[in-house]
N, CA, C and O atoms as CSV, one atom per row, in Angstrom:
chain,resi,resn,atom,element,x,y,z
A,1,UNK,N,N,0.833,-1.184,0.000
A,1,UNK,CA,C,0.000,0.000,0.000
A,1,UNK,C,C,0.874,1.243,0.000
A,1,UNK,O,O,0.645,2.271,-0.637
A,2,UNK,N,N,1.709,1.053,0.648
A,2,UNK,CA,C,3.134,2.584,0.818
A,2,UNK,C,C,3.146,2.401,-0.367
A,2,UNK,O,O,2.304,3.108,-0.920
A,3,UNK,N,N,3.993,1.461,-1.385
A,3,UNK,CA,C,4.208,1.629,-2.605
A,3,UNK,C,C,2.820,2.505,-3.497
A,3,UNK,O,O,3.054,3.611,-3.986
A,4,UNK,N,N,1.874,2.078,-3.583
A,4,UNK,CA,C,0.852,2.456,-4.019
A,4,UNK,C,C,0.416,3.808,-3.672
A,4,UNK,O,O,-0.394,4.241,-4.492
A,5,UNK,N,N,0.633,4.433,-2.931
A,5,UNK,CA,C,0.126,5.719,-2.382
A,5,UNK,C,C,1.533,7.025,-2.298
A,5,UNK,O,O,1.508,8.201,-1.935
A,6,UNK,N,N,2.474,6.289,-2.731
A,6,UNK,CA,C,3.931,7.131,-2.925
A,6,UNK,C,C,3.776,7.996,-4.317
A,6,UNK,O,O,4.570,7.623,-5.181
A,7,UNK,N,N,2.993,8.974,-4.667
A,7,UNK,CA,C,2.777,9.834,-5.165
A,7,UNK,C,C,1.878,10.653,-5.223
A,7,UNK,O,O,0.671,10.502,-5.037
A,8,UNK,N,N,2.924,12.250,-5.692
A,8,UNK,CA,C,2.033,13.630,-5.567
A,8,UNK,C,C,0.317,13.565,-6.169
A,8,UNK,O,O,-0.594,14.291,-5.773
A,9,UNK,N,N,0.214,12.419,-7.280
A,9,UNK,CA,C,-1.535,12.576,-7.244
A,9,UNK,C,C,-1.909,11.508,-7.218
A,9,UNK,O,O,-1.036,10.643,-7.155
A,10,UNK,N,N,-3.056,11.158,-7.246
A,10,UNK,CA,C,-3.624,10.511,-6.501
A,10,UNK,C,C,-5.376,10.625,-7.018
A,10,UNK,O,O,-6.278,10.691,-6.182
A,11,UNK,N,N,-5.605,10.631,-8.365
A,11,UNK,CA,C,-6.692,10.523,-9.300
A,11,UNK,C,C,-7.879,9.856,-9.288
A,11,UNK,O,O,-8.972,10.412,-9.188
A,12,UNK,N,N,-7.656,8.388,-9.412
A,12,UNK,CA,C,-7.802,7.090,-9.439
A,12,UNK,C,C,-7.389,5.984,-9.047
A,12,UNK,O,O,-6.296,6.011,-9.612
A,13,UNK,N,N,-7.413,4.753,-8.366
A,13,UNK,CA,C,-6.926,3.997,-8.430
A,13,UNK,C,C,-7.663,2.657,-8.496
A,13,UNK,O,O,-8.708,2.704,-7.848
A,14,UNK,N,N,-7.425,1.437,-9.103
A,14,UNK,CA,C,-7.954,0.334,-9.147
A,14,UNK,C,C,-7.740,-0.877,-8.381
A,14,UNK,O,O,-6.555,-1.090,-8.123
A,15,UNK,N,N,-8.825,-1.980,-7.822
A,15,UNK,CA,C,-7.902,-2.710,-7.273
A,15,UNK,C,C,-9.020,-4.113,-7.757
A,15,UNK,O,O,-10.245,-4.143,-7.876
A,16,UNK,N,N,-8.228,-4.915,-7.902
A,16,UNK,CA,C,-9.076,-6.257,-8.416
A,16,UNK,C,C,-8.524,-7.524,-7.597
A,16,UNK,O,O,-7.388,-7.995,-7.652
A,17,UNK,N,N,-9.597,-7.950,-6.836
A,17,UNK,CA,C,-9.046,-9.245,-6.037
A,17,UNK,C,C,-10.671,-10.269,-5.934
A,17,UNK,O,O,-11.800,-9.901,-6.259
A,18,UNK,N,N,-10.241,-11.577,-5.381
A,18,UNK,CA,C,-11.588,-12.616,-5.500
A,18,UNK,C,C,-12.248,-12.595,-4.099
A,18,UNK,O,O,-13.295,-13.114,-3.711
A,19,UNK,N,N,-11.012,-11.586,-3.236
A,19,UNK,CA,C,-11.805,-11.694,-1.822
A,19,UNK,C,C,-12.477,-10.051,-1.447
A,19,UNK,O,O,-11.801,-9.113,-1.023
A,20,UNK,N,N,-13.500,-10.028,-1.642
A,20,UNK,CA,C,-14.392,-8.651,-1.351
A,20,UNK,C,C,-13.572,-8.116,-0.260
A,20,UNK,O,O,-12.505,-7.509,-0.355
A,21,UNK,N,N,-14.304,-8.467,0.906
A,21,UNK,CA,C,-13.447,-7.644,2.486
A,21,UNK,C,C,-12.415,-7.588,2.018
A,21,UNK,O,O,-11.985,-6.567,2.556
A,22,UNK,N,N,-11.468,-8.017,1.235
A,22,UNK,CA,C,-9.915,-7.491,0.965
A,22,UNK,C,C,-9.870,-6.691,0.417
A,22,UNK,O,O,-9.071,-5.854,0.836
A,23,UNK,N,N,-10.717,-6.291,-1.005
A,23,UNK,CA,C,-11.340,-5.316,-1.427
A,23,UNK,C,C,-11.409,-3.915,-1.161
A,23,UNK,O,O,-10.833,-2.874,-1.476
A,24,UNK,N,N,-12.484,-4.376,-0.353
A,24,UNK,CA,C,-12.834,-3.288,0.483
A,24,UNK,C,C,-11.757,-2.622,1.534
A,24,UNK,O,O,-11.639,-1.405,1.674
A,25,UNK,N,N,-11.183,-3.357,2.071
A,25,UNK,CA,C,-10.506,-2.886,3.088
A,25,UNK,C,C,-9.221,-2.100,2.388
A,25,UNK,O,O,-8.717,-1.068,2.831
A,26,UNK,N,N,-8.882,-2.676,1.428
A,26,UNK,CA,C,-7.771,-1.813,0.231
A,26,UNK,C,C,-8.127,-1.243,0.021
A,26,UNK,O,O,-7.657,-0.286,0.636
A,27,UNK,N,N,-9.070,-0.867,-0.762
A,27,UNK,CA,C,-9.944,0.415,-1.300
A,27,UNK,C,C,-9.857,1.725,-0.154
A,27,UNK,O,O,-9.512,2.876,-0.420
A,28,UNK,N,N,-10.313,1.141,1.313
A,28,UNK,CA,C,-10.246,2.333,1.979
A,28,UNK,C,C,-8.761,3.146,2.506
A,28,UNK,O,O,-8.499,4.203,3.080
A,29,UNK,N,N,-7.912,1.870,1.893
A,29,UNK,CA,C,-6.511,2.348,2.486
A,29,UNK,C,C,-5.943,3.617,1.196
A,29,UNK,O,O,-4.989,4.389,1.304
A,30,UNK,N,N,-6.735,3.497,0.235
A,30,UNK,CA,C,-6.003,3.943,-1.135
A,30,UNK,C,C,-6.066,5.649,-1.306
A,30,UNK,O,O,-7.152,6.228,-1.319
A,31,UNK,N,N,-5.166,6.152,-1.397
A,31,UNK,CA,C,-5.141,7.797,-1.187
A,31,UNK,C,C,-5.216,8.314,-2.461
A,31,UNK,O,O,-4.265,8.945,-2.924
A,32,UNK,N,N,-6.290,8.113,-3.123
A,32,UNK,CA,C,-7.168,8.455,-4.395
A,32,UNK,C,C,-7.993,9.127,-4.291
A,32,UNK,O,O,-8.503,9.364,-3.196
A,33,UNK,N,N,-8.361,9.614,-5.324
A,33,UNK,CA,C,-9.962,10.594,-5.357
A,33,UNK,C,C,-10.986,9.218,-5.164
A,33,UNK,O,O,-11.624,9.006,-4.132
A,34,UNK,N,N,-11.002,8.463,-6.202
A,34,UNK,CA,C,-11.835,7.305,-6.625
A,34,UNK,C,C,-11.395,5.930,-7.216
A,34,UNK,O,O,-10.757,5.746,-8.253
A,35,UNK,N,N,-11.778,5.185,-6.508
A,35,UNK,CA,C,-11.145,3.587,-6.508
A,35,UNK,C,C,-12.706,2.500,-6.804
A,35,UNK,O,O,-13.774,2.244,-6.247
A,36,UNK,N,N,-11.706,2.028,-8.431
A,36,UNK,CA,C,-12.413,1.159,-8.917
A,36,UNK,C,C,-12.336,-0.504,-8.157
A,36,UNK,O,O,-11.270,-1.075,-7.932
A,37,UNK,N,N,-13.463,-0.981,-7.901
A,37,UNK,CA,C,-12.960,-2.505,-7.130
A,37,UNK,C,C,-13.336,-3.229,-8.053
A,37,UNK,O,O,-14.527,-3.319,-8.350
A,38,UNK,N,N,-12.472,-3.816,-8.616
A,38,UNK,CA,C,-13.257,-5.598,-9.704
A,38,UNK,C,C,-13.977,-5.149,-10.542
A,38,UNK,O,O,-14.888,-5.841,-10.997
A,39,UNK,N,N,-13.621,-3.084,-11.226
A,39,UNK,CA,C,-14.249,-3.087,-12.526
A,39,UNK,C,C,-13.322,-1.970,-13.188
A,39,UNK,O,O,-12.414,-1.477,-12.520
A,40,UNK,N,N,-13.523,-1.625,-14.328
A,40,UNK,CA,C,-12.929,-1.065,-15.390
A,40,UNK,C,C,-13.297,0.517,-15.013
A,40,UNK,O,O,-12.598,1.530,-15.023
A,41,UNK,N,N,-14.522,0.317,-14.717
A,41,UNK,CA,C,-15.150,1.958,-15.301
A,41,UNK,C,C,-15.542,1.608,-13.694
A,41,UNK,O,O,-15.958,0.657,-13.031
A,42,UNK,N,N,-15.002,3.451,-13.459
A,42,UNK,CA,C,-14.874,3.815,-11.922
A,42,UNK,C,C,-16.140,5.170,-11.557
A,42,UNK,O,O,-16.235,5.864,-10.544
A,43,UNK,N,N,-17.137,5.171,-13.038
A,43,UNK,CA,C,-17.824,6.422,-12.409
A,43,UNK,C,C,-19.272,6.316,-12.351
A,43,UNK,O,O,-19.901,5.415,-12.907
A,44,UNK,N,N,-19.903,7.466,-11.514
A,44,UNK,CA,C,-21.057,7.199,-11.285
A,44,UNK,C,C,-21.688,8.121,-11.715
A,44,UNK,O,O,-20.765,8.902,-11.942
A,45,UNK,N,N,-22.914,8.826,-12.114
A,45,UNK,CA,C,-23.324,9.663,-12.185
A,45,UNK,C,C,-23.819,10.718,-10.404
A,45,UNK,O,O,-23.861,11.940,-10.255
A,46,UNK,N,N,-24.120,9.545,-9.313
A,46,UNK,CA,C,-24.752,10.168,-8.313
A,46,UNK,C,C,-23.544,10.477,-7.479
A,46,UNK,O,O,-23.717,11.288,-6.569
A,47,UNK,N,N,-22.410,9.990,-7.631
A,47,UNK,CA,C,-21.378,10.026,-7.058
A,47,UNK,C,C,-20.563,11.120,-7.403
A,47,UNK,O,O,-20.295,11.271,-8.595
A,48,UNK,N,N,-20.028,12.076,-6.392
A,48,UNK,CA,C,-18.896,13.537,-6.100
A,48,UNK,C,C,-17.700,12.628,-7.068
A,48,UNK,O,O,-17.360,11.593,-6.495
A,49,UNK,N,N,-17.105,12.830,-8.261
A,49,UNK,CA,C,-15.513,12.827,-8.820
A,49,UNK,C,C,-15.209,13.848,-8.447
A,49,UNK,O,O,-15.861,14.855,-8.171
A,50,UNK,N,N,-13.472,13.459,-8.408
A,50,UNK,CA,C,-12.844,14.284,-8.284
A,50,UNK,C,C,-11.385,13.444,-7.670
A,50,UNK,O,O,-11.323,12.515,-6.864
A,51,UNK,N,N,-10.441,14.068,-8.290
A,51,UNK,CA,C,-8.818,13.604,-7.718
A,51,UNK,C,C,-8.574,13.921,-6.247
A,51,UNK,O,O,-9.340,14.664,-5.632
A,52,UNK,N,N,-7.301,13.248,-5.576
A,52,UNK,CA,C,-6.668,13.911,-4.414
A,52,UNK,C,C,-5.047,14.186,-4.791
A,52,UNK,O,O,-4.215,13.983,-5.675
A,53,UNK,N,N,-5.221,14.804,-3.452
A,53,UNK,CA,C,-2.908,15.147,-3.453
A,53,UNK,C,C,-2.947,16.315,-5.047
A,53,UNK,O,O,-3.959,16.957,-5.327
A,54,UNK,N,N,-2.427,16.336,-5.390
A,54,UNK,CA,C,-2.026,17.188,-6.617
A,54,UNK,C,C,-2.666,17.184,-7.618
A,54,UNK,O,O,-2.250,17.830,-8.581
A,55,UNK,N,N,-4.096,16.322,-7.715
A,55,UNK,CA,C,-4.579,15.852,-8.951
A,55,UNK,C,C,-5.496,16.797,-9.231
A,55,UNK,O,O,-5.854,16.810,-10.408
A,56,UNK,N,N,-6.175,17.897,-8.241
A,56,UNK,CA,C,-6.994,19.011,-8.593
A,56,UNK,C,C,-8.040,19.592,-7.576
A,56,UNK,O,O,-8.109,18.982,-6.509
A,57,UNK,N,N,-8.753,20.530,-7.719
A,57,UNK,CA,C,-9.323,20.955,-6.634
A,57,UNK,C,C,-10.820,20.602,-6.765
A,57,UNK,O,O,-11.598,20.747,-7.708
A,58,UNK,N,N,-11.011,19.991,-5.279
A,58,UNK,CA,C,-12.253,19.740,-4.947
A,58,UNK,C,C,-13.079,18.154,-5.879
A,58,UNK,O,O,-12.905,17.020,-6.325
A,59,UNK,N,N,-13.549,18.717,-5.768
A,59,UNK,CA,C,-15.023,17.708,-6.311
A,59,UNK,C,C,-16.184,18.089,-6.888
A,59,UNK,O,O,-17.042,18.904,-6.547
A,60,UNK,N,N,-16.015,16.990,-8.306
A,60,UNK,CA,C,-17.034,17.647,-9.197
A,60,UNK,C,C,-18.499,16.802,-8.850
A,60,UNK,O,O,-18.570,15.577,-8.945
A,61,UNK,N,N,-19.665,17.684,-8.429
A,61,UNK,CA,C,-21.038,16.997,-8.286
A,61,UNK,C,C,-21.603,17.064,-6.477
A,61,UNK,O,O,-22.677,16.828,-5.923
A,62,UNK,N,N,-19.911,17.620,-5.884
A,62,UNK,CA,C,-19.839,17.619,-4.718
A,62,UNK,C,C,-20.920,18.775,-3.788
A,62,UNK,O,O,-21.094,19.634,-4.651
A,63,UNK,N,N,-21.532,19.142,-2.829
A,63,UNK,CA,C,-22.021,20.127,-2.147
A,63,UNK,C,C,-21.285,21.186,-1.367
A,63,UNK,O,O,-21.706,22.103,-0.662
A,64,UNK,N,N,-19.668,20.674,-1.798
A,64,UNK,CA,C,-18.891,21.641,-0.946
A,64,UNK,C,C,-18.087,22.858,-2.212
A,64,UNK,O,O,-17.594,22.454,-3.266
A,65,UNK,N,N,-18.104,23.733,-1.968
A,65,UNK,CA,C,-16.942,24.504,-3.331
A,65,UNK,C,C,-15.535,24.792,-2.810
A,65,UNK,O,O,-15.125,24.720,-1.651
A,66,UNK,N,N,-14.852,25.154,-3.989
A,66,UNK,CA,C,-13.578,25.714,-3.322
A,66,UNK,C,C,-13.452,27.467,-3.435
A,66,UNK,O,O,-13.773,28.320,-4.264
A,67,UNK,N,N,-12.758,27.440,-2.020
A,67,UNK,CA,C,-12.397,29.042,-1.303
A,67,UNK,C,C,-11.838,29.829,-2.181
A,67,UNK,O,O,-12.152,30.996,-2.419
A,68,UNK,N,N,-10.887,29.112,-2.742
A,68,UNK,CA,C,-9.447,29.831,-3.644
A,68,UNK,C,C,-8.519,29.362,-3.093
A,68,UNK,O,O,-8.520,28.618,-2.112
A,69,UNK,N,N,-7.298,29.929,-3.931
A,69,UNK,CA,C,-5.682,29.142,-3.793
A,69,UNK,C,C,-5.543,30.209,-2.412
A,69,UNK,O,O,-5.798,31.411,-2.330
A,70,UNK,N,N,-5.044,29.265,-1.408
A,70,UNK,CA,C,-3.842,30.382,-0.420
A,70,UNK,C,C,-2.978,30.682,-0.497
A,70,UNK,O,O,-2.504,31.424,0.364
């Protein structure tokens, strides 16, 4: 997971395994905007996108906005 999370962005990430709870429990470790589990296509329509770490500001679909740069 260190390996995996050792960079400035942090967009997307995918993870594909046969054991769900492993899944899952990876998924929550993953310092991504949005993490695909056991599929290709990672988006939703009802669901906030959006990157983390360097990948961009905020969240698109989200209820929160952004302030501005400090």
């Amino acid at each position: 997971m260190k390996l995996a999370n050792d960079t400035e962005f942090g967009p997307i990430s995918y993870v594909y395994t046969e054991d769900l709870k492993r899944g899952l429990r990876l998924s929550g470790q993953m310092q991504s905007g949005t993490v695909a589990l056991n599929r290709g296509l990672a988006s939703d329509r009802a669901a906030p996108f959006g990157g983390s770490k360097a990948s961009g500001l905020g969240r698109e679909g989200s209820n929160r906005r952004h302030q501005g740069i400090p």
